[in-house]
Each structure stands twice: as structure tokens, then as C-alpha cells.
KOLPA-727150 format. One record per residue: residue in three letters; x, y, z of N, C-alpha, C, CB in turn. Coordinates in nm, 3 decimals, always signed. Glycine has a CB too. Layout:
<recs>
REC rest    n_c1    n_c2    n_c3   ca_c1   ca_c2   ca_c3    c_c1    c_c2    c_c3   cb_c1   cb_c2   cb_c3
REC  ALA       X       Y       Z       X       Y       Z       X       Y       Z       X       Y       Z
...
</recs>
This chain:
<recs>
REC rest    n_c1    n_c2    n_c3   ca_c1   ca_c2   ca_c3    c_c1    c_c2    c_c3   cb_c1   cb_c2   cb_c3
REC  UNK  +0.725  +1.183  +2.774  +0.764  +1.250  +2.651  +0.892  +1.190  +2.595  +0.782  +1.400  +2.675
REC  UNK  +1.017  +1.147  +2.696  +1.111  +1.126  +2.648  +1.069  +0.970  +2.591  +1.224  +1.155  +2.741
REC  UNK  +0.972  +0.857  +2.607  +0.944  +0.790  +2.546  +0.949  +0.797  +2.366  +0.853  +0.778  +2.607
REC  UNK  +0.835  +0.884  +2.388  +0.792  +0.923  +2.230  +0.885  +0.955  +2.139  +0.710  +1.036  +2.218
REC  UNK  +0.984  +1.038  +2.198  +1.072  +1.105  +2.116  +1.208  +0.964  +2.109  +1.119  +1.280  +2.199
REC  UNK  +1.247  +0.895  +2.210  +1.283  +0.790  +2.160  +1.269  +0.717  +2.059  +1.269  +0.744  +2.210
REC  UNK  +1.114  +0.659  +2.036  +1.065  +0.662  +1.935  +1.024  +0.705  +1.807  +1.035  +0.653  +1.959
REC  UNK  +1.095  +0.813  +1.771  +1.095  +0.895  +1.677  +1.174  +0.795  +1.552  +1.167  +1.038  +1.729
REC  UNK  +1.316  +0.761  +1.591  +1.334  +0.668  +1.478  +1.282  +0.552  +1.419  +1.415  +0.639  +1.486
REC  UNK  +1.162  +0.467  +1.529  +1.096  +0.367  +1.496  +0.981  +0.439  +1.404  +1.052  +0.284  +1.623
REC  UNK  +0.914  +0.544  +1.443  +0.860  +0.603  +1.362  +0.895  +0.595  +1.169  +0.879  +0.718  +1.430
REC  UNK  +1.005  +0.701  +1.203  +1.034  +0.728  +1.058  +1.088  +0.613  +0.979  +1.131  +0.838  +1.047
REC  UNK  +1.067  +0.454  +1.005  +1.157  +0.326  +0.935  +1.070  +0.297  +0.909  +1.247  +0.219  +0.989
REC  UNK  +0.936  +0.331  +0.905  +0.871  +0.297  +0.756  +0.890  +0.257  +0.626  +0.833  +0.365  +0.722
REC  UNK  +0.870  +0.184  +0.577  +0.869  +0.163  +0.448  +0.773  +0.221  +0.338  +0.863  +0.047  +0.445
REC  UNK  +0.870  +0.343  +0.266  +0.844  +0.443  +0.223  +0.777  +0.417  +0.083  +0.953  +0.517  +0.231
REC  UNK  +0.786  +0.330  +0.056  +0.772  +0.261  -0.081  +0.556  +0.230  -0.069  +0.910  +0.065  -0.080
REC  UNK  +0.563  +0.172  +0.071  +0.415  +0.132  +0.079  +0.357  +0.255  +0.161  +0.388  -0.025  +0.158
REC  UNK  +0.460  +0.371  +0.210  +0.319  +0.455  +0.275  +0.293  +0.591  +0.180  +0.350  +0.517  +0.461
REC  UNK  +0.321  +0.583  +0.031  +0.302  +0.697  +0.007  +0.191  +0.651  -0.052  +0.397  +0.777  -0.054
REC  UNK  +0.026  +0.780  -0.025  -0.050  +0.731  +0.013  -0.135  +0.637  -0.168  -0.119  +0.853  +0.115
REC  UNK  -0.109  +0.673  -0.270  -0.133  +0.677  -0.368  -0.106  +0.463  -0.382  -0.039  +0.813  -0.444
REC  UNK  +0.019  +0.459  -0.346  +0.101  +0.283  -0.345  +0.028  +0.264  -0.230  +0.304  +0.248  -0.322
REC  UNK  +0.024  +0.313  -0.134  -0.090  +0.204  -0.039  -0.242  +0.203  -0.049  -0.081  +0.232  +0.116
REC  UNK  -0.311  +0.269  -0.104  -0.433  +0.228  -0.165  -0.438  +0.117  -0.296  -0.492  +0.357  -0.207
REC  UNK  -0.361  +0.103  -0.328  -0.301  +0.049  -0.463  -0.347  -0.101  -0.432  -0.114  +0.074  -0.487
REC  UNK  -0.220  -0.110  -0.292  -0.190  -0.252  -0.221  -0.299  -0.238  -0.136  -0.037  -0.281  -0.139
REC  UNK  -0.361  -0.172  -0.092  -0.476  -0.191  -0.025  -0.562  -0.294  -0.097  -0.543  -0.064  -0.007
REC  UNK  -0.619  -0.225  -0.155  -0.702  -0.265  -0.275  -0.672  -0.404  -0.345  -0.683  -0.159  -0.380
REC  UNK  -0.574  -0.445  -0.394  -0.536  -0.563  -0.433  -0.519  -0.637  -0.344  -0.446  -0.566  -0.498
REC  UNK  -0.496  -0.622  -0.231  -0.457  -0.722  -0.100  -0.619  -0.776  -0.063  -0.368  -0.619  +0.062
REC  UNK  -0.728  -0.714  -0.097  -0.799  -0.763  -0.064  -0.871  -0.834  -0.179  -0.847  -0.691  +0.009
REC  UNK  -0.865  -0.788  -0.322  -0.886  -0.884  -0.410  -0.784  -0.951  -0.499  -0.968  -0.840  -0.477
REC  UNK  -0.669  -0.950  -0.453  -0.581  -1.043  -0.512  -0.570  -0.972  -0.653  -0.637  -1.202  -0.512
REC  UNK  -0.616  -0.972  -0.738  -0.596  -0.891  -0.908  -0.724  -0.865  -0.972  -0.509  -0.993  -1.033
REC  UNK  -0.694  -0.725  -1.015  -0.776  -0.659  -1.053  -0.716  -0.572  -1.197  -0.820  -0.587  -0.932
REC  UNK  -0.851  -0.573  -1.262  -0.776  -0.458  -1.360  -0.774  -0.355  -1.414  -0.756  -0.471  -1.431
REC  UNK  -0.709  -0.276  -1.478  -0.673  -0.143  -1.440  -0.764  -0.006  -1.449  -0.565  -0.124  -1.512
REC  UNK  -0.848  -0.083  -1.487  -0.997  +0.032  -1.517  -1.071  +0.047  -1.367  -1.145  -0.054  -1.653
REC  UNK  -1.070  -0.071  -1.334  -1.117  -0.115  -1.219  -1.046  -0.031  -1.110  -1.098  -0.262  -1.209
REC  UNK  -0.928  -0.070  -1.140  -0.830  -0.010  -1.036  -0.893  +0.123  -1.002  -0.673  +0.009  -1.094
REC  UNK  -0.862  +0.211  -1.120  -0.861  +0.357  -1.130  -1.027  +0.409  -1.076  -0.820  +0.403  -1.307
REC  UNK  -1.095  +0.375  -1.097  -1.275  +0.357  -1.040  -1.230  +0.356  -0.904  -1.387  +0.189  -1.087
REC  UNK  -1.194  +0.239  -0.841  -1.182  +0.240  -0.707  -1.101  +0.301  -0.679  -1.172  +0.145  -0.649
REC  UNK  -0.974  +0.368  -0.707  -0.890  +0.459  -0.612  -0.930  +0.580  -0.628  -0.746  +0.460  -0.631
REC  UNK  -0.919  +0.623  -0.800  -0.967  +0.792  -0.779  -0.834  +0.872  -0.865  -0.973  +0.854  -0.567
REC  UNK  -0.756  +0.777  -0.858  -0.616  +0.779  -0.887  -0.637  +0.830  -1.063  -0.531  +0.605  -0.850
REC  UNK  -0.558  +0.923  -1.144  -0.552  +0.897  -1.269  -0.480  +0.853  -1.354  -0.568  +0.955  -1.303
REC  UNK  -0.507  +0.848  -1.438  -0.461  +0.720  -1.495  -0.299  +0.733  -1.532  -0.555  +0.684  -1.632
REC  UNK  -0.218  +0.831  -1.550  -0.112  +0.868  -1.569  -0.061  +0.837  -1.382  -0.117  +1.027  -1.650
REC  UNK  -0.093  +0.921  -1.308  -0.065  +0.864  -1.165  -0.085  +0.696  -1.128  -0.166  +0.944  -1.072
REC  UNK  -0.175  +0.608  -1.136  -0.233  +0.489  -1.111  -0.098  +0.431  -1.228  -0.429  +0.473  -1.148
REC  UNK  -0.049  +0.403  -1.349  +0.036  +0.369  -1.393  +0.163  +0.445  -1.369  +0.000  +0.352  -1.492
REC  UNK  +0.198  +0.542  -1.318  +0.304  +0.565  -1.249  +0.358  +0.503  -1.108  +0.293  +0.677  -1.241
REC  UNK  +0.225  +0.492  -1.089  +0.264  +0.407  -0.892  +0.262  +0.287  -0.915  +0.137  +0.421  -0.739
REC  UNK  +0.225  +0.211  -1.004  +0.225  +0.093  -1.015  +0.359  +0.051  -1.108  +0.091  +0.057  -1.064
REC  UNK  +0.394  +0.113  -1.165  +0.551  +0.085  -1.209  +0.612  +0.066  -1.099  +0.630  +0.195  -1.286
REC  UNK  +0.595  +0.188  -1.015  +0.728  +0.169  -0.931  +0.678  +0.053  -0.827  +0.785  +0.325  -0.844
REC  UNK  +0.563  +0.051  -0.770  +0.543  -0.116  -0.715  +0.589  -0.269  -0.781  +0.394  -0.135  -0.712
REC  UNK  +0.588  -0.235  -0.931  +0.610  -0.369  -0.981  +0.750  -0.362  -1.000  +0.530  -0.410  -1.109
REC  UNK  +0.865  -0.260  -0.983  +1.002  -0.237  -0.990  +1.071  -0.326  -0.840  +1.026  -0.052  -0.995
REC  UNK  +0.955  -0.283  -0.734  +1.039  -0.349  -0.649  +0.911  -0.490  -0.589  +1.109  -0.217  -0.514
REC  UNK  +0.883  -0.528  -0.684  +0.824  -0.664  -0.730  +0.743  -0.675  -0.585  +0.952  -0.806  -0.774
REC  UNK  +0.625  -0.565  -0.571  +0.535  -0.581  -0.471  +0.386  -0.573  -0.552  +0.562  -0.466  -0.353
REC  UNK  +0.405  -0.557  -0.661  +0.299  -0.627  -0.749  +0.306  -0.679  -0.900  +0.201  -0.541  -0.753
REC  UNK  +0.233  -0.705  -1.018  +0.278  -0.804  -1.119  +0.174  -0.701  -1.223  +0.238  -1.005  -1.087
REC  UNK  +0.197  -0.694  -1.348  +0.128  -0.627  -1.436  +0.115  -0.695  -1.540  +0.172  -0.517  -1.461
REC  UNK  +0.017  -0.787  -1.597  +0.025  -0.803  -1.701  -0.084  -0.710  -1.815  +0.022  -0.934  -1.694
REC  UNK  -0.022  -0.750  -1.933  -0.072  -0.700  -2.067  -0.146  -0.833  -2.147  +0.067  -0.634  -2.161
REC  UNK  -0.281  -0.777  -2.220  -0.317  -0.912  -2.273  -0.414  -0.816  -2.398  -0.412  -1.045  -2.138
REC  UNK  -0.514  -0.873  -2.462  -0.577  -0.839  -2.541  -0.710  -0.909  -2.485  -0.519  -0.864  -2.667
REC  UNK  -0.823  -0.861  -2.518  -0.991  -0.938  -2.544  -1.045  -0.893  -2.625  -1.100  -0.934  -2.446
REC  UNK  -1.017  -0.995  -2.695  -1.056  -0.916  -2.834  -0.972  -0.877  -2.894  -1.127  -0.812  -2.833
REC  UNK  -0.965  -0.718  -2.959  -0.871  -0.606  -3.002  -0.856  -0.535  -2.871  -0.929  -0.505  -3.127
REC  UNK  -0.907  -0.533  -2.787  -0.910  -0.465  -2.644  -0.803  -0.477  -2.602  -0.996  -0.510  -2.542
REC  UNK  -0.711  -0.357  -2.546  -0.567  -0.408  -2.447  -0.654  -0.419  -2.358  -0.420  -0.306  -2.403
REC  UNK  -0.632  -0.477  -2.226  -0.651  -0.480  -2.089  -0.530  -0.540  -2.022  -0.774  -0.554  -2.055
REC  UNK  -0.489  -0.455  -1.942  -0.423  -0.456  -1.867  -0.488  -0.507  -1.683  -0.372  -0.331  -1.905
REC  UNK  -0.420  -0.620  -1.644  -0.406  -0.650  -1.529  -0.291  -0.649  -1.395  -0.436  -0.736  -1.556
REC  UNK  -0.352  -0.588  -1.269  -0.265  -0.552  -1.157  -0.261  -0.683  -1.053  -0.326  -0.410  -1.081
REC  UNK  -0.187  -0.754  -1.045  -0.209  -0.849  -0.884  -0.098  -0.825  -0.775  -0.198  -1.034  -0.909
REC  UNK  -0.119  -0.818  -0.679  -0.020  -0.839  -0.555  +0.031  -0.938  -0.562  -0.064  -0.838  -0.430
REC  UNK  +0.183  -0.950  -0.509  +0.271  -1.068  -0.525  +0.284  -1.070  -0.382  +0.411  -1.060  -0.620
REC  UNK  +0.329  -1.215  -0.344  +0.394  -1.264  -0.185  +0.464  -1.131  -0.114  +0.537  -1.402  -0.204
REC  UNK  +0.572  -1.052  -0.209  +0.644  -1.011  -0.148  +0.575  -0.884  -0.114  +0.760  -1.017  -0.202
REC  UNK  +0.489  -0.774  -0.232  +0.380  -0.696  -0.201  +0.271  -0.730  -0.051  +0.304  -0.709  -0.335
REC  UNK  +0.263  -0.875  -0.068  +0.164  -0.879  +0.083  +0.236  -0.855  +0.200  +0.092  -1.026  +0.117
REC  UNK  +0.393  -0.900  +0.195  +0.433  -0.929  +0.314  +0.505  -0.758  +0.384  +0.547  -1.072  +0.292
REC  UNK  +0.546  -0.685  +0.248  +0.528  -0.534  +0.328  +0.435  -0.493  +0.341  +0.577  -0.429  +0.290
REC  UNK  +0.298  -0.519  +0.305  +0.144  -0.405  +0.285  +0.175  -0.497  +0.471  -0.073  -0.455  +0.112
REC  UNK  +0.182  -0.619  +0.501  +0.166  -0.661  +0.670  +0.213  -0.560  +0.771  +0.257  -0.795  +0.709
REC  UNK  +0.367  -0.558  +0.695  +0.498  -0.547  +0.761  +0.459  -0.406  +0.798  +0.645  -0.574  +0.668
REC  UNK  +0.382  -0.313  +0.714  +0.359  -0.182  +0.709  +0.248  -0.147  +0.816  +0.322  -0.143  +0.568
REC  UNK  +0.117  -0.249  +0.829  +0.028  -0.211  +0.927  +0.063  -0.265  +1.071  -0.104  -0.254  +0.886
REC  UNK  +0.162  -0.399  +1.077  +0.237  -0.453  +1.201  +0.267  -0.282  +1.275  +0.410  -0.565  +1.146
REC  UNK  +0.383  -0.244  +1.152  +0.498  -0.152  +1.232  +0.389  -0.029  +1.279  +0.655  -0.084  +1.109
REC  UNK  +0.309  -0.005  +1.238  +0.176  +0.060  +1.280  +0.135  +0.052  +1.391  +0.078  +0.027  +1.222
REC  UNK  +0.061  -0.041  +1.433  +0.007  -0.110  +1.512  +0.091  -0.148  +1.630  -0.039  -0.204  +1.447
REC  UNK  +0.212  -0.169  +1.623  +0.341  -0.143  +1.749  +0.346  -0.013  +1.772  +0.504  -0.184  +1.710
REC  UNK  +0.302  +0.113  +1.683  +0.383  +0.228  +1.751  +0.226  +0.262  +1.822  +0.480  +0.370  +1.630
REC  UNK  +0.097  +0.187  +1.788  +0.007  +0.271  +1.830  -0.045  +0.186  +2.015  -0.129  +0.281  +1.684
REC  UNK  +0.016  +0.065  +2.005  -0.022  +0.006  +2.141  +0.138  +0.082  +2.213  -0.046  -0.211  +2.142
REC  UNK  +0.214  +0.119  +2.133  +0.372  +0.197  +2.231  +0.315  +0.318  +2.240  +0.558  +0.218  +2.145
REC  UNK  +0.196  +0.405  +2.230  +0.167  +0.506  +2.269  +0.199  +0.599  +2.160  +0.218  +0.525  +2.384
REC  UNK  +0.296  +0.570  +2.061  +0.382  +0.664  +1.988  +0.248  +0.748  +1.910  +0.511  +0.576  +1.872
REC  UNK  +0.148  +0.710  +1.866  +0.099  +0.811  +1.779  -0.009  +0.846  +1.817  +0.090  +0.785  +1.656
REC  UNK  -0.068  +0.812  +1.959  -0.163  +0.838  +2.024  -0.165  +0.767  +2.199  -0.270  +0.795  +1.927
REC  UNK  -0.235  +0.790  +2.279  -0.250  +0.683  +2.423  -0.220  +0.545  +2.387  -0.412  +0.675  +2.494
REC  UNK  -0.134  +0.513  +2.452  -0.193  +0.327  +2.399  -0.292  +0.264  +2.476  -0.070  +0.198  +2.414
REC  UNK  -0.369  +0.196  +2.388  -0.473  +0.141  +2.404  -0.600  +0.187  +2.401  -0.459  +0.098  +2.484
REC  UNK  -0.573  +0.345  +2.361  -0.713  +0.439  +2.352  -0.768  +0.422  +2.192  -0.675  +0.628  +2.390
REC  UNK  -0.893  +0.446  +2.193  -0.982  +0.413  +2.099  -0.918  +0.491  +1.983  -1.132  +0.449  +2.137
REC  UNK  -0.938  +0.480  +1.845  -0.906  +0.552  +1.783  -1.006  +0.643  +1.682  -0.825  +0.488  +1.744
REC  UNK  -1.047  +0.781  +1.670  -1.158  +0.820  +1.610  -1.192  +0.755  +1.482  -1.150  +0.948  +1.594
REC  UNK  -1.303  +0.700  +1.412  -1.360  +0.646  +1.292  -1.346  +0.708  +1.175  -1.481  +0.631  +1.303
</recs>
């Protein structure tokens, strides 16, 4: 026990920015297709559209993803991509994960985890 609770501060040093859950589906999602756009986005998360452009401001504030604006046509469309620095916390975020779960911290280590 006194392990775990040691671990309590490795716990909470998360990076708060990528686990709230709305910004990590976001970066989920783009991490696996690189840029997408924003109709698209909102289809696949679920997110609305006032929320989905609220979380994505604040991702592109601390330049973990890129937004551009364009036209097709008369059409705005708006596009979302993940940047270097977006990939390297969406990592940094399932790494620090993945250490607390083989350290036992959020379950047995090394036990299966339910689907």
C-alpha cells in the first residue's frame, strides 16, 4: 500500500492539458489521421460544435495542434492537424500511463486489463 500511495504524486503529473477527456479524443483522433476536418472531427467525437472549437483553441494555444481556415468554393472549411509537439505529449501522456500501470499504481502490474 505504502507503494501506491508513494505514487500518488506520479499519478497526479499528468498533463492536464491532454487528459481532459474531450482534448484527448481530439488528439486521439488526429494522431491517428494526421488532419482532419472539422465536420469530420465533430461526427467522430460526438463533441459539439461550440465544445469541439472550444477544446481545440485551447490545444492550438499551447501549439499541440494547427487550425487552419480556407474556403471551397464559398464554403468555409475549416481544418484540424496535430503538430510534433501535440504528438509528443498525446506519447508522453500514454508512456506516463503505461509506467504507472506495469508500477502496479492503477491496477496489479502486469494483470490483464478489462476490454
Amino acid at each position: 500500500m505504502g507503494e501506491k500511495q508513494a505514487s500518488l504524486p506520479t499519478l497526479l503529473a499528468v498533463d492536464r492539458l491532454v487528459h481532459e477527456p474531450s482534448r484527448l479524443v481530439i488528439l486521439a483522433a488526429l494522431s491517428e489521421v494526421g488532419s482532419a476536418e472539422f465536420l469530420f472531427l465533430q461526427k467522430l467525437t460526438g463533441l459539439t460544435r461550440g465544445n469541439l472549437s472550444a477544446q481545440a483553441q485551447k490545444l492550438e494555444a499551447a501549439e499541440y495542434l494547427g487550425i487552419e481556415k480556407a474556403f471551397r468554393g464559398k464554403v468555409p472549411v475549416t481544418t484540424l492537424h496535430i503538430t510534433p509537439r501535440g504528438r509528443a505529449a498525446l506519447q508522453a501522456y500514454r508512456d506516463h500511463f503505461q509506467r504507472l500501470l506495469d508500477q502496479g499504481v492503477l491496477g496489479e502490474p502486469g494483470a490483464k486489463q478489462a476490454p
